[in-house]
N, C-alpha and C positions, 0 to 999 in steps of 0.2 A: 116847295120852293127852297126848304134847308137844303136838302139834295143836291139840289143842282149849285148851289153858292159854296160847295166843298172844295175847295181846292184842290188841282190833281198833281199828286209829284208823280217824278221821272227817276227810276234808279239809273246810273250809268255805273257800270262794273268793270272796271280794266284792270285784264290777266295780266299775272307776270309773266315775266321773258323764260323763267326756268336757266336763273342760272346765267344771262346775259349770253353773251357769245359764245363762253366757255363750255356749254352743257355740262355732257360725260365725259369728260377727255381727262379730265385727272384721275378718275379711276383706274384706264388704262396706265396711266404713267405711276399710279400710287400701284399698283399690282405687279408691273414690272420691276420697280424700286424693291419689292418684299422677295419677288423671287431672287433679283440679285443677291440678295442678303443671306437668303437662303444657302444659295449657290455657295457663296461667300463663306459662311460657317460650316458649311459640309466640307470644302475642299481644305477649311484650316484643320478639320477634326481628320480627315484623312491623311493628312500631310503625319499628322501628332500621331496617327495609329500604323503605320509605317514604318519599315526597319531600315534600316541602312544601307540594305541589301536591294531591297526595294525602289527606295530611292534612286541608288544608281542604274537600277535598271529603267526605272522610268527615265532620266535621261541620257542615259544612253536610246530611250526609245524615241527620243526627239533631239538627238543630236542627227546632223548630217551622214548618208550612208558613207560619204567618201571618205572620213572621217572615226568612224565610229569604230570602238576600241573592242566590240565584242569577236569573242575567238572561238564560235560554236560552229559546228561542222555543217551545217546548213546555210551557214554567211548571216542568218537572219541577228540584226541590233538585240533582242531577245536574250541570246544564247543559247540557242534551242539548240537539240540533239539531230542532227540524219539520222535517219533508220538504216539498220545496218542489214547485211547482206541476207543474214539468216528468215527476215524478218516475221512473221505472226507464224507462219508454218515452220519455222529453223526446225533442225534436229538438234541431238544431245552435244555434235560437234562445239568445240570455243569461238569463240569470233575472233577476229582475226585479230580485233584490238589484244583480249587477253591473251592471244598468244605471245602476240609482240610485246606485253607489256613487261617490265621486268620485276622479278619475284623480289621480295626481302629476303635476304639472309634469315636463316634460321638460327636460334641461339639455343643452343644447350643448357642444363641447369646450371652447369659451372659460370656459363657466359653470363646466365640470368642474375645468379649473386652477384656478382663480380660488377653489374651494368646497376647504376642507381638508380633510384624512380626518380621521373621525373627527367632523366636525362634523354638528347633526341634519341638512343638506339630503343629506349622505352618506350617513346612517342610513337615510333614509327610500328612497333612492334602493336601497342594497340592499334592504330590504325589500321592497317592490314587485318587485323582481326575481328574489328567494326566492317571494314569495309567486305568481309569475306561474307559476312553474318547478313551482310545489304543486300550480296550479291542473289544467296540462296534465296532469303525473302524474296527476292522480285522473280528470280524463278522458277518458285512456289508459285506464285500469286499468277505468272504467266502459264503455267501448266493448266490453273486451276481454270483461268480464263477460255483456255483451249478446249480443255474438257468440257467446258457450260455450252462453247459455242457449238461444238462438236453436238452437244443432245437438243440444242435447239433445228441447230442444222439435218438431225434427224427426223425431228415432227416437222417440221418445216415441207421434207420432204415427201411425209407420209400424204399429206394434206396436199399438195401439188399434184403429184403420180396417182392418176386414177388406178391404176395396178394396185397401191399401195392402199388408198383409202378403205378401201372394204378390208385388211387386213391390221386397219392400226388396233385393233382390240386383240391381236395377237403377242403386240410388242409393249414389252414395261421399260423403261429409261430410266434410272437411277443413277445417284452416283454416292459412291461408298467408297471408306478410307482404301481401297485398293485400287480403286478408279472409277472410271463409267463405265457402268453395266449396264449391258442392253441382252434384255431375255426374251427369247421369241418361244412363246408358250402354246398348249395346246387347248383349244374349246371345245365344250360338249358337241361333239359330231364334226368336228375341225381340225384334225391331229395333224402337225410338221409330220411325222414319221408314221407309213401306215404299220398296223400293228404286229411287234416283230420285227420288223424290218430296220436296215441299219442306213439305208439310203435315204436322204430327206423327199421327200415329192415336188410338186412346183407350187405348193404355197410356200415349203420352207423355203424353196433354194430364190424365190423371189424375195423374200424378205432377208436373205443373205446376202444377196446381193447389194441392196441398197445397201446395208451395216458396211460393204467394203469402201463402196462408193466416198461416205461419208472416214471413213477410218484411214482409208488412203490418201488424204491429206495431210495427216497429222504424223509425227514421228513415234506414236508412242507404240509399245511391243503389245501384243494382244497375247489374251488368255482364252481358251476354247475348252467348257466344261459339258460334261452333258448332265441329264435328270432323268429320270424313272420314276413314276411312284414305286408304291410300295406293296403292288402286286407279289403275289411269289412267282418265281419261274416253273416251269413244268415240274411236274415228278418226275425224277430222275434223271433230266437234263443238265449237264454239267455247264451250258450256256447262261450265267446268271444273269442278272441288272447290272454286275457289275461291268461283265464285257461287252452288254449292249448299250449301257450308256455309254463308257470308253471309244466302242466303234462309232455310235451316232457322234460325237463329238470330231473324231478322226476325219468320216466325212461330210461335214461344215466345216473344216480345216479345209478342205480340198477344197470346196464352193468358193472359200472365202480367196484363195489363193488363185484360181480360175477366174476371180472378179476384176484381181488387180493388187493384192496382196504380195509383200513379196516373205520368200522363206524368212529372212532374217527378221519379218517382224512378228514371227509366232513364237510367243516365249513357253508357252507350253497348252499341252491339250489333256484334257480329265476327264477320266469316268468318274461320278461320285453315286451312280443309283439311286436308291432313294433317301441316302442319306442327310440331304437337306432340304427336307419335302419344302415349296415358298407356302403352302398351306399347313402348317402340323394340326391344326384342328381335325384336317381330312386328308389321312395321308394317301388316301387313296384316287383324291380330285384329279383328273385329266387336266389340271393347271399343273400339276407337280410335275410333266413331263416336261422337261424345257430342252433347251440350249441357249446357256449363256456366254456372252463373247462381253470381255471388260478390255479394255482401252487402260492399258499401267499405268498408274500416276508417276513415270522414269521416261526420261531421257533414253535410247537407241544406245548400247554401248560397244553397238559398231560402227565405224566410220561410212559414211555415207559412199553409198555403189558397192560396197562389201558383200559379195555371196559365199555362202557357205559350200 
């Protein structure tokens, strides 16, 4: 009878609203607010790391085109450069700006004492000599660029030309302070020249071919050397290493020029026999037989359509 005279309560629980109306919505606007700020303190620290130079180039890059003060050869607000006539392939020829441009005076020593430091004939005198020192640097560095492209352009093409593919273990691609060297060597039972013989076969003159292909772009003068190991020549043969490397070099000269080479870009062709075995470990390895063709690190210092 306790039992049942126990009074029963009732819990009643009411959830909150989470926030009333508002929920989440200030986080979106507190997240926006921070990246502004952000934004905000980045564009003042760029502004601060920014040179004067800079600056006006930025607006000149948001001024009006109709308007805008820049005077670069392209038109673009910028003042970017036009590529000029010669461009990634040019020869050794001037461009047409240095032609036209006018030289300094030269000063003699007497002129030199006589001209103060500091004064404009001194200004102008460094300058031209900075700016000469700018000149070669860039192309230096345009050469160098040429030549890289030049030997990527070559495996590029070994790997494309199924001709080529079964013979890219023939060909080494280097480049070395006289230029890019490209050697087309011989492998055990795979010889460019059969033995003896001064005439390449049709592994070498196929691999001579592509070298022109790629070489024919470019203005630089080729060198053509040949290799021999360090076999002896017959007894009593007065035919040594010497005049058969010389002839096998002579013709890959003619291959090369048959390809699409012209005369004036062959600055010289060399027998060296075995005198610069690529293995001296084994002077006598069938790698030592080559033919090397280098691409000059020099500018043509013939006028362009020039034959001899």
């Amino acid at each position: 009878m306790a039992a049942k005279d126990q009074p029963i309560v009732i819990k009643k629980v009411v959830k909150g609203g989470g926030g009333g109306h508002h929920g989440g919505a200030w986080k979106v606007a507190y997240a926006d607010f921070v990246t502004a700020m952000m934004a905000f303190f980045l564009l003042m620290w760029l502004i601060n790391t920014t040179t004067p130079e800079q600056k006006r180039g930025i607006a000149d890059y948001f001024a009006p085109a109709s308007v805008s003060p820049a005077n670069s050869g392209s038109g673009a607000p910028l003042a970017g450069t036009s590529p000029g006539n010669d461009g990634v392939q040019g020869s050794g020829d001037s461009s047409m700006r240095q032609r036209l441009a006018p030289t300094a005076p030269q000063l003699n020593d007497r002129d030199r004492q006589q001209t103060p430091e500091g004064s404009p004939e001194a200004v102008d005198e460094t300058e031209t000599a900075v700016s000469a020192s700018a000149i070669a640097e860039a192309q230096q560095r345009r050469d160098a660029a040429q030549l890289h492209s030049a030997a990527m352009s070559l495996r590029q093409a070994m790997q494309d030309m199924p001709e080529l593919a079964e013979l890219s273990n023939h060909i080494i691609v280097d480049e070395t302070p006289e230029g890019l060297r490209i050697q087309l060597i011989d492998q055990e039972g795979r010889p460019m020249f059969n033995p003896g013989a001064t005439e390449p076969n049709d592994r070498a003159v196929t691999l001579l071919r592509a070298v022109a292909r790629i070489a024919e772009r470019l203005p630089n003068r080729l060198s053509v050397a040949g290799h021999t190991d360090s076999a002896p020549s017959a007894p009593g043969s007065n035919y040594t290493n010497w005049e058969l490397s010389a002839d096998r070099a002579n013709a890959a000269r003619a291959v090369l020029q048959s390809a699409g080479i012209s005369n004036d870009r062959i600055y010289e062709v060399r027998g060296k026999a075995g005198s610069e075995p690529l293995y001296p470990d084994d002077p006598y390895m069938p790698g030592n037989r080559r033919i090397s063709v280098v691409l000059l690190r020099e500018a043509p210092i013939l006028p362009q359509g020039h034959e001899l």
